[in-house]
C-alpha positions as CSV (number, residue, x, y, z in Angstrom):
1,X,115.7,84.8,113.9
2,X,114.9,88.6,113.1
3,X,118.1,88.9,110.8
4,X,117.5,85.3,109.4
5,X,113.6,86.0,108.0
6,X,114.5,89.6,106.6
7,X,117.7,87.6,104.7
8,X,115.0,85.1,103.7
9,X,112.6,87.6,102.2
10,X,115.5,89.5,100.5
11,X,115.7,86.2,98.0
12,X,112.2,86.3,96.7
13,X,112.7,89.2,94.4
14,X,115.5,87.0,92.4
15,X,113.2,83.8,92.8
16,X,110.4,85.5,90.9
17,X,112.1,85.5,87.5
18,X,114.5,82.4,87.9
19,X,112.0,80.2,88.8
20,X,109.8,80.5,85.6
21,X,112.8,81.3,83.2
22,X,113.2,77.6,82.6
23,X,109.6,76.1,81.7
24,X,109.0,79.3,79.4
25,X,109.3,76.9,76.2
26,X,107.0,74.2,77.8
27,X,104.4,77.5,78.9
28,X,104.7,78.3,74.9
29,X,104.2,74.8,73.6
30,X,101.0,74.4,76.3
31,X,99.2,77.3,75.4
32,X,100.0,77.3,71.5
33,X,96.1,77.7,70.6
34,X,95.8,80.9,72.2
35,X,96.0,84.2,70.2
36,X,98.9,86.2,70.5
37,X,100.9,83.4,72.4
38,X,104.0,84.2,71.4
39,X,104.0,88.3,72.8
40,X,101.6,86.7,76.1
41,X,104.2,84.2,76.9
42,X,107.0,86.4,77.1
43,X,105.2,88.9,78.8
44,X,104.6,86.3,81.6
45,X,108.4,86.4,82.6
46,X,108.3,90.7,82.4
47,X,104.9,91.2,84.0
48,X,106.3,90.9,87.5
49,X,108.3,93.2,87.3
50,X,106.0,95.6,85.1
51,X,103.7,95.9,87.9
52,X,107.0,96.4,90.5
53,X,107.2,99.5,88.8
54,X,103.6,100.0,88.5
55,X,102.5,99.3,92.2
56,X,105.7,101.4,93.9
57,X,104.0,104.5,94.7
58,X,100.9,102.8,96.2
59,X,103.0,100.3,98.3
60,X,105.3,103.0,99.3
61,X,102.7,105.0,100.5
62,X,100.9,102.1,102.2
63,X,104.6,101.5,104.0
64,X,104.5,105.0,105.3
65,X,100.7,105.5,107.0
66,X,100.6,101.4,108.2
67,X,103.6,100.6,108.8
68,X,106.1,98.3,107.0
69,X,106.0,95.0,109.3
70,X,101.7,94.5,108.7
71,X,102.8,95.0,104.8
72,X,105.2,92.9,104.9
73,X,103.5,90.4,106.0
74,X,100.6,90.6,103.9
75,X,102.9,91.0,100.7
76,X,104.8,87.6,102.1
77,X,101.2,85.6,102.1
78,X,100.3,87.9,98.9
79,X,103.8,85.8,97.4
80,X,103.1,82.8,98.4
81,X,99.5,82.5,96.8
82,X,100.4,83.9,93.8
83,X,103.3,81.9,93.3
84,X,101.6,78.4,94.5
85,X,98.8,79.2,92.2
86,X,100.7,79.3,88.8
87,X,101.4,76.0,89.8
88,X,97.3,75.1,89.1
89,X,96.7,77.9,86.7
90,X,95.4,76.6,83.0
91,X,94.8,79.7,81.2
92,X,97.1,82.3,80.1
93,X,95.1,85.8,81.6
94,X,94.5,84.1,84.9
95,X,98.3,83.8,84.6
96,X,99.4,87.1,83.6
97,X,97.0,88.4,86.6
98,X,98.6,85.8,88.9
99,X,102.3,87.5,87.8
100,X,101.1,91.0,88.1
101,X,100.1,89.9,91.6
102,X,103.3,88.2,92.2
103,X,104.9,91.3,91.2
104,X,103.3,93.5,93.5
105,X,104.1,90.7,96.6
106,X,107.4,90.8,95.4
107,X,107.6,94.5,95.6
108,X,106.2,94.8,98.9
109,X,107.8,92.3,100.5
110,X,111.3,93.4,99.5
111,X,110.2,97.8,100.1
112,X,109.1,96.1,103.5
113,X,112.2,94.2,104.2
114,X,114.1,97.2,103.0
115,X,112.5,99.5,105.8
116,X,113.8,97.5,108.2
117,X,117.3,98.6,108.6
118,X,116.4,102.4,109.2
119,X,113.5,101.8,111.8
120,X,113.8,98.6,113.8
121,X,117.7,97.5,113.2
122,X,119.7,100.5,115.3
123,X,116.9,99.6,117.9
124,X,116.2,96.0,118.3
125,X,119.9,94.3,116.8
126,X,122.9,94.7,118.7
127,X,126.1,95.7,116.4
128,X,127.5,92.4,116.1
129,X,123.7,91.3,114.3
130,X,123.9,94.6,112.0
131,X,127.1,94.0,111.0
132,X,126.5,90.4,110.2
133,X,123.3,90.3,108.4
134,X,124.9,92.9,106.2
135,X,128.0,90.6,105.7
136,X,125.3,88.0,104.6
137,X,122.9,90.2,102.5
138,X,126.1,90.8,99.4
């Protein structure tokens, strides 16, 4: 089950981006009165991954003094609420903040997963389990 949830939050960093790629037209289309539409819309596929690189040090240091297993599961609900809420999101900000919150899920549930292997793996999985969870993560 361990090997199974860690291979499970490994996807959400490509699910971010591929998810919204296709309704980026429609996102256009439905907020075309709103100023600057054109640079916001784009921005809402990039802004993820903006504040992946903005929120690294923080969330690094956060995994160091707590611990990565509370972050990632914080970052995991911190996913899911931002993700489910661009579902019911009708303005363009509240979106962009929603992303930027996405992006920061994203980052610590993947720095968190990522952890893993050096501190609980060699411990808590036997050889066989290292071996094939690596197999399944490329």
């Amino acid at each position: 089950m361990g090997v199974t949830t860690l291979l499970l939050v490994s996807t959400l960093t490509v699910m971010v981006d591929t998810v919204i790629s296709p309704a980026l037209p429609a996102l256009h289309a439905h907020f075309t009165g709103v100023e600057n539409v054109d640079l916001l819309a784009r921005l809402v596929l990039t802004f993820s991954s903006i504040f992946v690189a903005l929120s690294a040090p923080v969330i690094g240091t956060f995994i160091d003094r707590i611990g990565w297993k509370l972050i990632l599961q914080v970052s995991v609900g911190l996913y899911g609420f931002a993700g489910g809420a661009e579902c019911v999101i009708d303005s363009l900000p509240v979106l962009l903040a929603s992303r930027a919150l996405l992006g920061s899920g994203r980052l610590a549930s993947t720095g968190g997963a990522g952890r893993v292997p050096r501190g609980l793996t060699p411990r808590r999985f036997t050889a066989f389990t290292r071996i094939t969870g690596s197999r399944w993560d490329y």
